[in-house]
C-alpha angles and dihedrals in degrees: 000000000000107000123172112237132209121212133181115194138183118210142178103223098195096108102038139074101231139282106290115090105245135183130275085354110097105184102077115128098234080049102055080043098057096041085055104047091043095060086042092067101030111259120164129235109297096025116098136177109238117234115205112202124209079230152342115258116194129251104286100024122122135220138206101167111024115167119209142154149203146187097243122185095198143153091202121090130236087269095045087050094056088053096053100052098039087051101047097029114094109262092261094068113056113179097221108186122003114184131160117263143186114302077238105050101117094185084210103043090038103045109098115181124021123195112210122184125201112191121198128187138212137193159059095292122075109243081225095165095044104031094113091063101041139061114227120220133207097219136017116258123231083250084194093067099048088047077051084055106040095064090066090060091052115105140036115322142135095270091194079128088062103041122095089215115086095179095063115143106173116080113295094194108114140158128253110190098178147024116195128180127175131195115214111169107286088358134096123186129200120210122197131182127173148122102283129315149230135253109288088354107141095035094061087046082055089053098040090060093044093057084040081049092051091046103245090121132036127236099239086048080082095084087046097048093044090048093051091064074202107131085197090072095056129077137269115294109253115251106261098242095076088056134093138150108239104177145013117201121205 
């Protein structure tokens, strides 16, 4: 019987070149998924499940709490499945959590809010044992004028500025409810929570602070830089290591 299935997942992204299945690369998370789940329920050569993501993190990007989901026509049970994959899916992707779900639950059209976090670090030390999940800086930002920034970037805008395609042709307006950034000792952390988000969007809002944060732009240069839909104005695109998708609301 076909069920729909529910997964959250938690990945390092380090060795893979995002989520999204690409050709001729075959170490992209929705790709190890799908090789795995297809052998699970018996498809030939050729045949493959299709594994719809709640989003498409880009090479280099983490997880920890990843939704995705999949027609399955399986004998196992929610807790069977889990087993398999984690058994058979490389260490740096762990299935956390499979349920059956509504025929109807589309884990991209229905999500409705994400929560990304970018972590930067700052020091004399080396962050040896988290430096692939930070970005180290040479110099420490003023984080209160970045907090002074960011709340220009709260709220609903066409964020073209702040997407790396430049060949988008879908809207490019979203909402970010919230703008969130912590001190800890040599780390800062960027919270971001909105409605969805654009290629490379939250990496480039990452960027933009930190400029804001070194001085080179002023706080109050945000509304300019959003009205102006010109990428150009923004500024440079965070390195993908920092980043990592923390939530999906549905």
């Amino acid at each position: 019987m076909k069920r729909n299935y529910k997964f959250t997942l938690s990945y390092d992204g380090t060795r893979f070149y995002g989520w999204e299945k690409q050709p001729n690369k075959d170490m992209t998370i929705q790709g190890k998924l799908e090789n795995v789940l297809s052998k699970m329920v018996g498809l030939s050569d050729g045949e493959f499940v299709q594994v719809i993501g709640a989003g498409r993190t880009d090479a280099g990007v983490h997880a920890r709490a990843m939704t995705a989901n999949a027609i399955l026509d399986t004998v196992f049970n929610e807790e069977e499945i889990q087993k398999y994959m984690n058994q058979y899916l490389p260490e740096d992707i762990s299935i956390n959590e499979v349920r059956v779900c509504s025929d109807r639950f589309h884990s991209r059209y229905n999500a409705i809010g994400k929560t990304y976090r970018y972590t930067c670090y700052y020091g004399i030390s080396k962050p040896v044992f988290d430096r692939k999940y930070v970005t180290v800086l040479e110099q420490k930002p003023d984080v209160e004028l970045m907090r002074e920034a960011a709340e220009y970037i709260v709220g609903t805008h066409d964020f073209k500025s702040f997407c790396g395609n430049n060949k988008m042709k879908k809207s490019t307006v979203r909402c970010v409810d919230n703008i969130r950034i912590e001190e800890n000792g040599p780390q800062i952390r960027f919270y971001f929570h909105g409605n969805g988000f654009l290629q490379n969007m939250v990496r480039i809002m990452t960027g933009t602070l930190l400029e804001v944060g070194y001085g080179n732009i002023k706080p109050s240069e945000l509304e300019n830089i959003i009205t102006s839909c010109d990428r150009q104005k923004a500024g440079p695109t965070a390195p993908p290591q920092g980043l990592c998708l923390m939530k999906v609301d549905y």
